[in-house]
PDB file of N, CA, C and O in Angstrom:
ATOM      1  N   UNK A   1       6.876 -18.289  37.607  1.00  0.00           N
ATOM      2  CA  UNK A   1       6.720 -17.659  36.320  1.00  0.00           C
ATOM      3  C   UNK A   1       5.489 -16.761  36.320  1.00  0.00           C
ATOM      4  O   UNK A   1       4.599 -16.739  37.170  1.00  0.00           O
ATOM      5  N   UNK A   2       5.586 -16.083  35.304  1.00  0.00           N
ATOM      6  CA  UNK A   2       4.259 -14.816  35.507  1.00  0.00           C
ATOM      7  C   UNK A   2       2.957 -15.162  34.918  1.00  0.00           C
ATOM      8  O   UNK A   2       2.682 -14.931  33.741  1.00  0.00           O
ATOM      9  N   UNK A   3       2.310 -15.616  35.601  1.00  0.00           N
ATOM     10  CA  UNK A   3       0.912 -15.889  34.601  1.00  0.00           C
ATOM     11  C   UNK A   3       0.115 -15.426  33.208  1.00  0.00           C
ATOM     12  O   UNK A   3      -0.663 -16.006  32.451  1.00  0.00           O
ATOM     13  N   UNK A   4       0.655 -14.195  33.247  1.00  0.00           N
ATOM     14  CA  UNK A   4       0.630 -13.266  31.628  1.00  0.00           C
ATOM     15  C   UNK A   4       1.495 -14.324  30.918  1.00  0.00           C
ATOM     16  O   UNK A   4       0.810 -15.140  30.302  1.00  0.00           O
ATOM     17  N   UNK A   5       2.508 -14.472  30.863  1.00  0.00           N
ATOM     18  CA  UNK A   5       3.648 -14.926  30.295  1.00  0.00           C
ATOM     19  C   UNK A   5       2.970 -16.487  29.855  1.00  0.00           C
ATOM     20  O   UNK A   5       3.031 -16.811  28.669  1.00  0.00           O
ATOM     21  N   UNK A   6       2.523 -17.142  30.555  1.00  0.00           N
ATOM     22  CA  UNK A   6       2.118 -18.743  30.629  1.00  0.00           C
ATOM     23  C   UNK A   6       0.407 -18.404  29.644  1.00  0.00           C
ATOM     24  O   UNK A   6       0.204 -19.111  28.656  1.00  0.00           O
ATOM     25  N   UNK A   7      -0.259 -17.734  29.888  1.00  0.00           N
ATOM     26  CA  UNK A   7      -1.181 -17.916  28.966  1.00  0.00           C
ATOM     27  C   UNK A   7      -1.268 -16.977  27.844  1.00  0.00           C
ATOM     28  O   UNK A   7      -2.198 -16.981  27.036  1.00  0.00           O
ATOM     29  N   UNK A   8      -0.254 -16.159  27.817  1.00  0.00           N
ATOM     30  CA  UNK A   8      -0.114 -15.718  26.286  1.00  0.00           C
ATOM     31  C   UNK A   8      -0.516 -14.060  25.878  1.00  0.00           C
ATOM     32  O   UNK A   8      -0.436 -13.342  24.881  1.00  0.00           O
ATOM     33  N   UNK A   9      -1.033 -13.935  27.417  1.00  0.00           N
ATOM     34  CA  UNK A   9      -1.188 -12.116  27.355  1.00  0.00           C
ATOM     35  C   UNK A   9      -0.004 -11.241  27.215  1.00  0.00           C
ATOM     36  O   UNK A   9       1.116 -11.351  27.713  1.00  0.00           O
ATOM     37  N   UNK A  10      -0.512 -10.331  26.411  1.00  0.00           N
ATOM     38  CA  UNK A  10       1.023  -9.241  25.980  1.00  0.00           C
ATOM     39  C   UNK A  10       0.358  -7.704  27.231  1.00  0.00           C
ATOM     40  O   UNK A  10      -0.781  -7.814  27.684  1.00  0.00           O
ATOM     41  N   UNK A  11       0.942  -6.851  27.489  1.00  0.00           N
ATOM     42  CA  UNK A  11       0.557  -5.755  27.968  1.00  0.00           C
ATOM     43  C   UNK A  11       0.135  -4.791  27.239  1.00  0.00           C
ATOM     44  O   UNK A  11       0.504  -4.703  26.067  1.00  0.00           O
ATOM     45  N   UNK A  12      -0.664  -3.948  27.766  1.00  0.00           N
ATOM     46  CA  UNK A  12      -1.380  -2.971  26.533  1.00  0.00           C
ATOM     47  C   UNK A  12      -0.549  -1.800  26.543  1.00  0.00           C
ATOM     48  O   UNK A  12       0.091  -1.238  27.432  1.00  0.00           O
ATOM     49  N   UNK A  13      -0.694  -1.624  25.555  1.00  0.00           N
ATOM     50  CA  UNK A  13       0.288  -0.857  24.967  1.00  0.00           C
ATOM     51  C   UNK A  13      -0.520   0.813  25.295  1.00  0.00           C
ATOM     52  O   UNK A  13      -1.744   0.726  25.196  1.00  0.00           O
ATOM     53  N   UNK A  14      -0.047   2.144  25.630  1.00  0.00           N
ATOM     54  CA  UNK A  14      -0.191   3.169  25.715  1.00  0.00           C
ATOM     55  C   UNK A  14      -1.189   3.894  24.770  1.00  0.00           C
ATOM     56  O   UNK A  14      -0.431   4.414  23.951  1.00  0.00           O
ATOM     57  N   UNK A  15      -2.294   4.182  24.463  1.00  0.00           N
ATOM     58  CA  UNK A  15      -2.639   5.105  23.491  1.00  0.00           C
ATOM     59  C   UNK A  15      -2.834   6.179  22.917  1.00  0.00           C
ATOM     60  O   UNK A  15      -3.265   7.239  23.370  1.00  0.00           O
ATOM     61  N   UNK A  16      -2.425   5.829  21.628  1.00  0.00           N
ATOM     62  CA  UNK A  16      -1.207   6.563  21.098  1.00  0.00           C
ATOM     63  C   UNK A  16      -3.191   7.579  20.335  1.00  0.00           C
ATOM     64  O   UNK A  16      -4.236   7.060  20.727  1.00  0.00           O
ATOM     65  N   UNK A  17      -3.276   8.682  19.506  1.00  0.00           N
ATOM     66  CA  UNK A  17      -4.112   8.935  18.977  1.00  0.00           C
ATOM     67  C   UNK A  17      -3.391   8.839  17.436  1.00  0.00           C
ATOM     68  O   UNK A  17      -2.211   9.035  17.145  1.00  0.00           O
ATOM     69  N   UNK A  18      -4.644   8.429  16.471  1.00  0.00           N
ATOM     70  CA  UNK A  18      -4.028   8.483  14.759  1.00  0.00           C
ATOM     71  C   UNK A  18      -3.175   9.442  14.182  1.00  0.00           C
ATOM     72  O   UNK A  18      -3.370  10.657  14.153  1.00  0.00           O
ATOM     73  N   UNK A  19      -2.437   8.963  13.830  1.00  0.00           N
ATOM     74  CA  UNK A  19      -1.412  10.075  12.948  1.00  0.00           C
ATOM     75  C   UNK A  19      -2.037  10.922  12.313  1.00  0.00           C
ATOM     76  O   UNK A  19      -1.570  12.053  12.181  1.00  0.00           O
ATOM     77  N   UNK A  20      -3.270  10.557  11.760  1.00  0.00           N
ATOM     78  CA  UNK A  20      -3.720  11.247  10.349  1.00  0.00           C
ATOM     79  C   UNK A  20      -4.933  12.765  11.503  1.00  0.00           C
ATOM     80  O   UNK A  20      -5.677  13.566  10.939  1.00  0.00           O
ATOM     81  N   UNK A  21      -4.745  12.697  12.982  1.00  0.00           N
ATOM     82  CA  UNK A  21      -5.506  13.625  13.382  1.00  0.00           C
ATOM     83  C   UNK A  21      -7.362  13.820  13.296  1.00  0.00           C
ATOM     84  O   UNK A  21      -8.059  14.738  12.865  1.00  0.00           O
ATOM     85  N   UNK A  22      -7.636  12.737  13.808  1.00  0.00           N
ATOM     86  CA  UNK A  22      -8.852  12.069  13.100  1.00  0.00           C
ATOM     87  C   UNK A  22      -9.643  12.120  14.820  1.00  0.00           C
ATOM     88  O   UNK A  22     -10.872  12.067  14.812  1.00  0.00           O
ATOM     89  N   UNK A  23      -8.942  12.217  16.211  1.00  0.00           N
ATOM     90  CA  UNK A  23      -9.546  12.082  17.417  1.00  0.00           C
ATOM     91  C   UNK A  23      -9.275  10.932  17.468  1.00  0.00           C
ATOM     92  O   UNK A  23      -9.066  10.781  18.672  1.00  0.00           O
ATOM     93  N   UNK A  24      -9.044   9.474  16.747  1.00  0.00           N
ATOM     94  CA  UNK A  24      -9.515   8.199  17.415  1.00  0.00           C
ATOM     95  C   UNK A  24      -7.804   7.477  17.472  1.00  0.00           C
ATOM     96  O   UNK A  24      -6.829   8.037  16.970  1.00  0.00           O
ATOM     97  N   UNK A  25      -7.775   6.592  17.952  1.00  0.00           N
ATOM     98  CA  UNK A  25      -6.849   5.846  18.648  1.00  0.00           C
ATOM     99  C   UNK A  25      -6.224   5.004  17.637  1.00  0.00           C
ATOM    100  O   UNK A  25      -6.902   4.091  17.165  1.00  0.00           O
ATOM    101  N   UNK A  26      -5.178   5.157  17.287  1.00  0.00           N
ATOM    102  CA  UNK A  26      -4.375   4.006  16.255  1.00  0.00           C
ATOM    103  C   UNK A  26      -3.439   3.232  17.142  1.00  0.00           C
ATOM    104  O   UNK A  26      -3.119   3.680  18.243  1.00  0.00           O
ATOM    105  N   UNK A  27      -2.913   1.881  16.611  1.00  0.00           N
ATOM    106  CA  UNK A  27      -1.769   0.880  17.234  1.00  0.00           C
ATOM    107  C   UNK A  27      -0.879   1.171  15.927  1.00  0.00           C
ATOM    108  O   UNK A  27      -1.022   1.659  14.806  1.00  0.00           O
ATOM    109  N   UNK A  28       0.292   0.490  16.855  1.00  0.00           N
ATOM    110  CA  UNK A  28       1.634   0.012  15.877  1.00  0.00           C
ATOM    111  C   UNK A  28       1.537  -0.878  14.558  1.00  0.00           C
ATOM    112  O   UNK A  28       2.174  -0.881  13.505  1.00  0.00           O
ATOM    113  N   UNK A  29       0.406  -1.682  15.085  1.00  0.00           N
ATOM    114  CA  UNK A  29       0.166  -2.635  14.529  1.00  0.00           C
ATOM    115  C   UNK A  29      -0.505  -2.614  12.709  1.00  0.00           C
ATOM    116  O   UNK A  29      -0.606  -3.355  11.730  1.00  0.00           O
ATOM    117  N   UNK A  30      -0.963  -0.603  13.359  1.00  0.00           N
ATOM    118  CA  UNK A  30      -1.734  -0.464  12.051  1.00  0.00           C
ATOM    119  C   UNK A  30      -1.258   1.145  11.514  1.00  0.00           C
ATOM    120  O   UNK A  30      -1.890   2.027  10.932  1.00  0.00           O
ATOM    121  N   UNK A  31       0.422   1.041  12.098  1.00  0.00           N
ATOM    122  CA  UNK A  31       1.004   1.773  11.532  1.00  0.00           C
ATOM    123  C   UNK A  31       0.370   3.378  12.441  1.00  0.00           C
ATOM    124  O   UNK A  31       0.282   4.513  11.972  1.00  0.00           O
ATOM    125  N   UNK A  32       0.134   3.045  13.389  1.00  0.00           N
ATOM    126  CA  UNK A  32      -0.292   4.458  14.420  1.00  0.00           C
ATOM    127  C   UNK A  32      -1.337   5.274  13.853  1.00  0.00           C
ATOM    128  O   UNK A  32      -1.561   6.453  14.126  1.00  0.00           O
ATOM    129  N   UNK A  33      -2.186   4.263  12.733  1.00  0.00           N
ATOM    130  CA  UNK A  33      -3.708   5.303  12.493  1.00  0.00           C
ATOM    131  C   UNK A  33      -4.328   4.227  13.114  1.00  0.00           C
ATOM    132  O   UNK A  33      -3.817   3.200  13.562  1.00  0.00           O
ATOM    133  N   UNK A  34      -5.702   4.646  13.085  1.00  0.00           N
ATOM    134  CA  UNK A  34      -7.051   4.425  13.135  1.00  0.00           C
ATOM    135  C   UNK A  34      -7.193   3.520  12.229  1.00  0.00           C
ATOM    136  O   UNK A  34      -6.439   3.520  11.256  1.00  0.00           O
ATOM    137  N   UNK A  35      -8.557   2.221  12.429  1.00  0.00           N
ATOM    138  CA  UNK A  35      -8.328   1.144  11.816  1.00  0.00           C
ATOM    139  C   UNK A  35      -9.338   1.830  10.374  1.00  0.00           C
ATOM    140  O   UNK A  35      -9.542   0.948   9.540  1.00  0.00           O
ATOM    141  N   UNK A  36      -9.917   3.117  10.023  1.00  0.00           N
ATOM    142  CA  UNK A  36     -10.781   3.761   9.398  1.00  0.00           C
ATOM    143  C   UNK A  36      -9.604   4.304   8.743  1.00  0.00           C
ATOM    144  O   UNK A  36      -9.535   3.764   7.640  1.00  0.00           O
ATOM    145  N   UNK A  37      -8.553   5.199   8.923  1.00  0.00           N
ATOM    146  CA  UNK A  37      -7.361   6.088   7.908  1.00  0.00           C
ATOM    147  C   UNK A  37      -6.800   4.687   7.535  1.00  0.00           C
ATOM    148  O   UNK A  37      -6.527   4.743   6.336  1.00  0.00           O
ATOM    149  N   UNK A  38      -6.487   3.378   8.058  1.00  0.00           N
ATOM    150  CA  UNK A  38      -5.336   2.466   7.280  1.00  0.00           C
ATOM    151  C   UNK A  38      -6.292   1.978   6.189  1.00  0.00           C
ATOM    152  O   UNK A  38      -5.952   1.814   5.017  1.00  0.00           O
ATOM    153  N   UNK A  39      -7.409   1.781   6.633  1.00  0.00           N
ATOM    154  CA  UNK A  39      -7.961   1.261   5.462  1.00  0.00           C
ATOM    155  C   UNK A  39      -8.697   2.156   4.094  1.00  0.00           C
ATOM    156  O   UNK A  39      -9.106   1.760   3.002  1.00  0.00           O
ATOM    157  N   UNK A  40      -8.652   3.312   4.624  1.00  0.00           N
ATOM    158  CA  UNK A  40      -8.698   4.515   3.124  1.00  0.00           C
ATOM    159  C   UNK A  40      -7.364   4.614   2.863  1.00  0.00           C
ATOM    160  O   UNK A  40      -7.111   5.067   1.747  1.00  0.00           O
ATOM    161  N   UNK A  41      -6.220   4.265   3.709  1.00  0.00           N
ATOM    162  CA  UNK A  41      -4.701   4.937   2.851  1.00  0.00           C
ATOM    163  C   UNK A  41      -4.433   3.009   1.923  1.00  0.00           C
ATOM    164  O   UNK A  41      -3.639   2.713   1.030  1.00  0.00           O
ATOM    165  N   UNK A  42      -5.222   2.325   2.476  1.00  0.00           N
ATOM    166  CA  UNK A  42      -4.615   1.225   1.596  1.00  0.00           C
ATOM    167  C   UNK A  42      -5.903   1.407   0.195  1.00  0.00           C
ATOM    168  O   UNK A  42      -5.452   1.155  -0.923  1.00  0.00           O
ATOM    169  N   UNK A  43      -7.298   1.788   0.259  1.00  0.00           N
ATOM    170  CA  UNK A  43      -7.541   1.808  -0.839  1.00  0.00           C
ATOM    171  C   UNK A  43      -7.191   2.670  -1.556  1.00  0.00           C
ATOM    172  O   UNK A  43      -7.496   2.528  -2.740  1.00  0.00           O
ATOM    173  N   UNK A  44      -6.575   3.657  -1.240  1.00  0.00           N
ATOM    174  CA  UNK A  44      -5.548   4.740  -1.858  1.00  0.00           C
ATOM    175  C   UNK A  44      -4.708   4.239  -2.697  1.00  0.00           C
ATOM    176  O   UNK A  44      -4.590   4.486  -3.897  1.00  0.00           O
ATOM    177  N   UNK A  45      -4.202   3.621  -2.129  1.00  0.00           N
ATOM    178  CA  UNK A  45      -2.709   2.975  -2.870  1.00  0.00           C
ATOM    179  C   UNK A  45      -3.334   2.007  -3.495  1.00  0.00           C
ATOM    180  O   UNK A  45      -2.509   1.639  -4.331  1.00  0.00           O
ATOM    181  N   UNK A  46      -4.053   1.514  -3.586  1.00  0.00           N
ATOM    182  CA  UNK A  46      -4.691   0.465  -4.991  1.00  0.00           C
ATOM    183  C   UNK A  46      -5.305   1.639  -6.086  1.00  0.00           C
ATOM    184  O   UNK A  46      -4.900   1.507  -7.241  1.00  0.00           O
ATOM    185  N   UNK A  47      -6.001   2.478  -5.891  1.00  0.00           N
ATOM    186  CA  UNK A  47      -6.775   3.233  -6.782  1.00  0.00           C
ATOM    187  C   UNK A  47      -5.546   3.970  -7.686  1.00  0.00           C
ATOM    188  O   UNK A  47      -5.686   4.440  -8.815  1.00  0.00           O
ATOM    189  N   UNK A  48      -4.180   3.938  -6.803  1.00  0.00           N
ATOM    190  CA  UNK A  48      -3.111   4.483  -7.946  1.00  0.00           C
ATOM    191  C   UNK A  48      -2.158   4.089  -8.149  1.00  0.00           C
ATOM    192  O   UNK A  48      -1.224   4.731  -8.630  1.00  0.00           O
ATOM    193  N   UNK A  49      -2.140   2.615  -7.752  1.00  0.00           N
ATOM    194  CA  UNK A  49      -1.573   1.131  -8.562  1.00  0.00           C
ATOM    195  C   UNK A  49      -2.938   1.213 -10.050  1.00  0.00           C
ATOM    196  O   UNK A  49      -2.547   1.338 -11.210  1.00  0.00           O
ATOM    197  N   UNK A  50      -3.886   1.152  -9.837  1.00  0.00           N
ATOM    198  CA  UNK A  50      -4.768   1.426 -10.923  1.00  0.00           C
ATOM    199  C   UNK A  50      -4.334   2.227 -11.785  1.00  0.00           C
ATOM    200  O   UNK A  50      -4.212   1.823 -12.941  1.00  0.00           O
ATOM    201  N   UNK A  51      -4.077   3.234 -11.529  1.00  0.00           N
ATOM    202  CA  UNK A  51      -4.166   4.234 -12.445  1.00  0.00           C
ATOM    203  C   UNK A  51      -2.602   4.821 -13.037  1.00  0.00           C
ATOM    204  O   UNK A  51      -2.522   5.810 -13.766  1.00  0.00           O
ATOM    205  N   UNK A  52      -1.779   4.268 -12.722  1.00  0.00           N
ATOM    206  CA  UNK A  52      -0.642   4.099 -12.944  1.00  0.00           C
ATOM    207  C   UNK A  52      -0.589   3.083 -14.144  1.00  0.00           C
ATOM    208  O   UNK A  52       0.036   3.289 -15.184  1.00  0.00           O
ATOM    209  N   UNK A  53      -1.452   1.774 -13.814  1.00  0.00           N
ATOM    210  CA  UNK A  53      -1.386   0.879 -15.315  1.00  0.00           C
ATOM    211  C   UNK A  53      -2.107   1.123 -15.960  1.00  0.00           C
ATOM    212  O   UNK A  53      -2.251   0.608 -17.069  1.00  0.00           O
ATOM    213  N   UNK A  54      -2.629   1.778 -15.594  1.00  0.00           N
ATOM    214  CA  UNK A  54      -3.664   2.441 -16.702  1.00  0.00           C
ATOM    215  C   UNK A  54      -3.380   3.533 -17.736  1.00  0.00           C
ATOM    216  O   UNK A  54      -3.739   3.592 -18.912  1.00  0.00           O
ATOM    217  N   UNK A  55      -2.735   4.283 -17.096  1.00  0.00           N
ATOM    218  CA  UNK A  55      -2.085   5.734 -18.062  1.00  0.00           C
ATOM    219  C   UNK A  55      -0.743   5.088 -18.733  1.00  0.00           C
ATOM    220  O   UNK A  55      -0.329   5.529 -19.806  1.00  0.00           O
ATOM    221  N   UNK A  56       0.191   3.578 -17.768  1.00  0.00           N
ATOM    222  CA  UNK A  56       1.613   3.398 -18.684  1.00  0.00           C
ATOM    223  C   UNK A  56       1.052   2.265 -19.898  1.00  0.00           C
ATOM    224  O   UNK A  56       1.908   1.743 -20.613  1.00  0.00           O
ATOM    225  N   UNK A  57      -0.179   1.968 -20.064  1.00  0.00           N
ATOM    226  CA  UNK A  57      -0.820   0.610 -20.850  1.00  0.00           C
ATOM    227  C   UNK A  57      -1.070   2.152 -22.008  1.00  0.00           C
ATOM    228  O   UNK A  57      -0.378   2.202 -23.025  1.00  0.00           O
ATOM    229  N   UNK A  58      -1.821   3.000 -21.789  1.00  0.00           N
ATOM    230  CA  UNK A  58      -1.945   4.331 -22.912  1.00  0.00           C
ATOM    231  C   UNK A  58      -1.050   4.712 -23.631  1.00  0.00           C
ATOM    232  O   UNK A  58      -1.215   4.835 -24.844  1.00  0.00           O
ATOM    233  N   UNK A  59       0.236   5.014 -22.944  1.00  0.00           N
ATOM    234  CA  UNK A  59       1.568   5.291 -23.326  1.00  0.00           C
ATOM    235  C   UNK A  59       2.493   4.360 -24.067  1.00  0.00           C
ATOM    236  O   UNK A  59       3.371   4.642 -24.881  1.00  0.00           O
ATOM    237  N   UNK A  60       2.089   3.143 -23.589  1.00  0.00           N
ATOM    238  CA  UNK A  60       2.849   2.285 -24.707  1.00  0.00           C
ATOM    239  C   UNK A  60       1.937   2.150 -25.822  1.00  0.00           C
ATOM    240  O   UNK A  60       2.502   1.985 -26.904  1.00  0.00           O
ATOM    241  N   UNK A  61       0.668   2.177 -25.840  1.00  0.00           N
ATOM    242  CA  UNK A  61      -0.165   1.993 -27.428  1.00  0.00           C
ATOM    243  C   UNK A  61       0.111   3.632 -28.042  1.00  0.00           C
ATOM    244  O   UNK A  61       0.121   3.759 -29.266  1.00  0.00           O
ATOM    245  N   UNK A  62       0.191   4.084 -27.722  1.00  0.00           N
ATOM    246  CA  UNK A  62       0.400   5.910 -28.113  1.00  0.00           C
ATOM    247  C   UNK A  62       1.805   5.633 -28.764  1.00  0.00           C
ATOM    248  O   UNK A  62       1.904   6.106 -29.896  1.00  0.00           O
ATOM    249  N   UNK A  63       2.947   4.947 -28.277  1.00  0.00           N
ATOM    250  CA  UNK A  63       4.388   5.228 -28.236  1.00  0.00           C
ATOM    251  C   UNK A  63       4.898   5.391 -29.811  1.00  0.00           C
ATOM    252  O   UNK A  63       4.062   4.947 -30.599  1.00  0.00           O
ATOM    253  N   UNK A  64       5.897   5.845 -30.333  1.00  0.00           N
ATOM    254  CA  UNK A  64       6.163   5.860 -32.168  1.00  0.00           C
ATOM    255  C   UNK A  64       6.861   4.873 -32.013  1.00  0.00           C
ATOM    256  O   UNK A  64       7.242   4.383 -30.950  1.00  0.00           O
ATOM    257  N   UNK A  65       7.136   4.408 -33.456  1.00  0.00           N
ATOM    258  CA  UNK A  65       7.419   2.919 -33.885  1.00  0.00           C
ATOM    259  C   UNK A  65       8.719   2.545 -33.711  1.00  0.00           C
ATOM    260  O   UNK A  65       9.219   1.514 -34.160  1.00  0.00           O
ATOM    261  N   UNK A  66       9.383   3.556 -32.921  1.00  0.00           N
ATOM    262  CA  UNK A  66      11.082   3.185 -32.461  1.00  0.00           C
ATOM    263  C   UNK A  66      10.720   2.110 -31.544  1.00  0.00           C
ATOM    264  O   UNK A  66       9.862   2.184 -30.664  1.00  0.00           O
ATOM    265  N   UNK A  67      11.519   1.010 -31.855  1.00  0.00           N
ATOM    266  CA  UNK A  67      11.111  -0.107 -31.444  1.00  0.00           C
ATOM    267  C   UNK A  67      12.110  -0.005 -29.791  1.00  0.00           C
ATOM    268  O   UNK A  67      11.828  -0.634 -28.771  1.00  0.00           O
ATOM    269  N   UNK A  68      12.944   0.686 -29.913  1.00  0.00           N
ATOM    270  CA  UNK A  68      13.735   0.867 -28.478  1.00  0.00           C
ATOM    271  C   UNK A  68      12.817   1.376 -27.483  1.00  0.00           C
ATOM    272  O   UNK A  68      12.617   0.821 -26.403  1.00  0.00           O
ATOM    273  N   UNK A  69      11.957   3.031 -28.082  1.00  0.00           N
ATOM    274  CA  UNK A  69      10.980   3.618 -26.839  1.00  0.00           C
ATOM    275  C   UNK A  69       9.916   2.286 -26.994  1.00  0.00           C
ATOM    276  O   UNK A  69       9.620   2.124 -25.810  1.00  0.00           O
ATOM    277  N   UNK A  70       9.590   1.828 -27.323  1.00  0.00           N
ATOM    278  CA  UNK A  70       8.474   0.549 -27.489  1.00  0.00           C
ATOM    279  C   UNK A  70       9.342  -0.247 -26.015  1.00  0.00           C
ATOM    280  O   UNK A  70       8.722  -0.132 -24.958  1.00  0.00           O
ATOM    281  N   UNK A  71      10.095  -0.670 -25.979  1.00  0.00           N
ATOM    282  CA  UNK A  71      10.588  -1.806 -25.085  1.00  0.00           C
ATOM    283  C   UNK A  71      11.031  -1.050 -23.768  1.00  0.00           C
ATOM    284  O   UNK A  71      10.947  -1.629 -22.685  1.00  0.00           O
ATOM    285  N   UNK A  72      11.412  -0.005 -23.845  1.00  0.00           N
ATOM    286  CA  UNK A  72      11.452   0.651 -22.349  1.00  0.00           C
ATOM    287  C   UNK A  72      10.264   1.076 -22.060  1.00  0.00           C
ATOM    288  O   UNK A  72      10.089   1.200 -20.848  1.00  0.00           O
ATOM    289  N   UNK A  73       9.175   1.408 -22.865  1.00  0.00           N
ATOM    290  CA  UNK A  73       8.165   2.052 -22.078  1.00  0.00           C
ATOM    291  C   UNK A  73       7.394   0.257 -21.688  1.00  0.00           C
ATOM    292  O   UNK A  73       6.424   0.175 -20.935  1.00  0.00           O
ATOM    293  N   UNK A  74       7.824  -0.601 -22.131  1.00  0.00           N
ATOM    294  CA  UNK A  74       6.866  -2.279 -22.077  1.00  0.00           C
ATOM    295  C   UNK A  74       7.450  -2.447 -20.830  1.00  0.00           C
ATOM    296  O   UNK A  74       6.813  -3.048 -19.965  1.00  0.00           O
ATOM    297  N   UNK A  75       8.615  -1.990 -20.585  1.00  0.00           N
ATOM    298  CA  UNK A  75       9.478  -2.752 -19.511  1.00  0.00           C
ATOM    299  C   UNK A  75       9.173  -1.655 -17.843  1.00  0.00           C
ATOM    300  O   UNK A  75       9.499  -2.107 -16.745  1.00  0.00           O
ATOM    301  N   UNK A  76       8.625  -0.467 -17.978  1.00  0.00           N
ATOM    302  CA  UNK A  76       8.120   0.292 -17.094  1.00  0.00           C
ATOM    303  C   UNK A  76       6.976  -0.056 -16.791  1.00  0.00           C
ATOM    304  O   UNK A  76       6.630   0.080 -15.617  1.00  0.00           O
ATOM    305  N   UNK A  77       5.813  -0.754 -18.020  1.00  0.00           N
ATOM    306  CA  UNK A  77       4.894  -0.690 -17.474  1.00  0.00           C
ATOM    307  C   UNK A  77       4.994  -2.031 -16.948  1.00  0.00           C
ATOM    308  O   UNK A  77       3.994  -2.359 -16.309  1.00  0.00           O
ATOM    309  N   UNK A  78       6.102  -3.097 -17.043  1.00  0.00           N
ATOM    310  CA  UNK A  78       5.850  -4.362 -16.315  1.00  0.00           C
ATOM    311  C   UNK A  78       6.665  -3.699 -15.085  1.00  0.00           C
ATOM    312  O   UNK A  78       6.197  -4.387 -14.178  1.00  0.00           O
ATOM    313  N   UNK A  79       7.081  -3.296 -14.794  1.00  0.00           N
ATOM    314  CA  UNK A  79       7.278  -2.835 -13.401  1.00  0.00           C
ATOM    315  C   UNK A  79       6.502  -1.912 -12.503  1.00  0.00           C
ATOM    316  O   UNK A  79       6.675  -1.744 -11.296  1.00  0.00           O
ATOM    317  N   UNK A  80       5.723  -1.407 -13.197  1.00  0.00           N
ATOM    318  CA  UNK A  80       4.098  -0.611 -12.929  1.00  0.00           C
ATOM    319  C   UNK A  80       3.089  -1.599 -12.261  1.00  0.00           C
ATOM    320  O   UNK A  80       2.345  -1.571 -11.281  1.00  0.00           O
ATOM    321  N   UNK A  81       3.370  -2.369 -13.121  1.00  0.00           N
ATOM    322  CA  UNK A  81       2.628  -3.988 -12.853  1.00  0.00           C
ATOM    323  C   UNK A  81       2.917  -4.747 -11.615  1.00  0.00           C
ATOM    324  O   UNK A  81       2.240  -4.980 -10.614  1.00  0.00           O
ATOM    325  N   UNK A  82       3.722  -4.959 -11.854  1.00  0.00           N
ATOM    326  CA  UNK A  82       4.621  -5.673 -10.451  1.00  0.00           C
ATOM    327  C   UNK A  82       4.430  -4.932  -8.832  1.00  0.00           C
ATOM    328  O   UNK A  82       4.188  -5.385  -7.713  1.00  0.00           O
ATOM    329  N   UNK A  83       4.651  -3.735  -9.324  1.00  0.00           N
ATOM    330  CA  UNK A  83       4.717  -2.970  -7.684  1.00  0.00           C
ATOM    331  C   UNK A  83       2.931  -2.966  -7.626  1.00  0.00           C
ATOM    332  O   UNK A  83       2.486  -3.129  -6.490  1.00  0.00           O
ATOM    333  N   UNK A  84       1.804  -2.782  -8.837  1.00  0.00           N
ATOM    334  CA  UNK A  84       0.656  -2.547  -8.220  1.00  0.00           C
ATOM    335  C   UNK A  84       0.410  -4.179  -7.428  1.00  0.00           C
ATOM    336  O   UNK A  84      -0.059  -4.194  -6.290  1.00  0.00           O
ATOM    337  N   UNK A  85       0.708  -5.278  -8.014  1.00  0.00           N
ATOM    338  CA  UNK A  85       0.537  -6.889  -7.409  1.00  0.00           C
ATOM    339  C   UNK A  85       1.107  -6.767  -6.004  1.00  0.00           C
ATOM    340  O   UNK A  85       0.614  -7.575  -5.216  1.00  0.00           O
ATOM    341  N   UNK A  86       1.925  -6.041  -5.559  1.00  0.00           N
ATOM    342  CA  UNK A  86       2.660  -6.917  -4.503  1.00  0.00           C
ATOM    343  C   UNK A  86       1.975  -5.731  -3.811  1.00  0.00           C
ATOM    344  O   UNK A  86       1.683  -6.127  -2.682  1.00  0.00           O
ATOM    345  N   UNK A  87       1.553  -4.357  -3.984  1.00  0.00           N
ATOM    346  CA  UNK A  87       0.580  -3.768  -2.794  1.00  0.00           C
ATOM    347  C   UNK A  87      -0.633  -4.739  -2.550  1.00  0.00           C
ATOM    348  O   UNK A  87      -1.041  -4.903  -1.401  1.00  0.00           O
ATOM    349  N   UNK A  88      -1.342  -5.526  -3.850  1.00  0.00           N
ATOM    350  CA  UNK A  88      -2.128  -5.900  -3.495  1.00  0.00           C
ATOM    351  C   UNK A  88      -2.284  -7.425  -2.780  1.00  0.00           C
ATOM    352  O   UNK A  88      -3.317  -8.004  -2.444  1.00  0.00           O
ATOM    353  N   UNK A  89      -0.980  -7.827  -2.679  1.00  0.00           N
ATOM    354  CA  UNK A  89      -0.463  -8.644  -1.699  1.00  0.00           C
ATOM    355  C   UNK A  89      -0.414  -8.254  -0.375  1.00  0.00           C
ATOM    356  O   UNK A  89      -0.661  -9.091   0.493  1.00  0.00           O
ATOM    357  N   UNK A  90      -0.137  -7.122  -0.082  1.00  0.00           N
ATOM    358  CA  UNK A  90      -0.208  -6.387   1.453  1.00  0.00           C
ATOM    359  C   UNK A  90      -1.569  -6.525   2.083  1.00  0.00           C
ATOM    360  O   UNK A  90      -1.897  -6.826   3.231  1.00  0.00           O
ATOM    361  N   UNK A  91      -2.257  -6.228   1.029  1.00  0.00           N
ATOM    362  CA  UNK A  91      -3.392  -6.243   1.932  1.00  0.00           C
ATOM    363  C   UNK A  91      -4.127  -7.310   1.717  1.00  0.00           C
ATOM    364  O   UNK A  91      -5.142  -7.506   2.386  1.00  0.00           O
TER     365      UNK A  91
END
């Protein structure tokens, strides 16, 4: 049997340079950037999970008293809600 194999070494993988064109070296692992672009594109995506509940929480206190636009705009922003939680489950 192959001694890699028995203690648990994988082979290195080729390097690849960051998607985002930065000079430095990204893996698969981190989506082919740099461990510096994954972690500005993930605080990215929180800052507008933010701001997404933030402007649909405005829009429903703004909304007129039709109680129908009241419950679709409640029901967008709980799904506004939901998708910002489960990014912040990703990371």
């Amino acid at each position: 049997m192959d001694s890699s194999k028995e203690i648990g070494f994988r082979a290195l993988e080729n390097p690849v340079l960051c998607i985002n064109d930065c000079d430095f070296f990204g893996s698969t692992t981190t989506m082919n950037m740099c461990s510096k672009c994954q972690k500005d594109m993930i605080l990215l995506k929180k800052e507008h999970a933010k701001l997404a509940v933030t402007s649909s929480k405005d829009v429903v206190r703004r909304s007129s008293s039709s109680d129908e636009s009241e419950l679709a705009l409640a029901g967008a922003t709980i799904a506004i809600v939901d998708l910002a939680s489960q990014i912040s489950k990703e990371t």
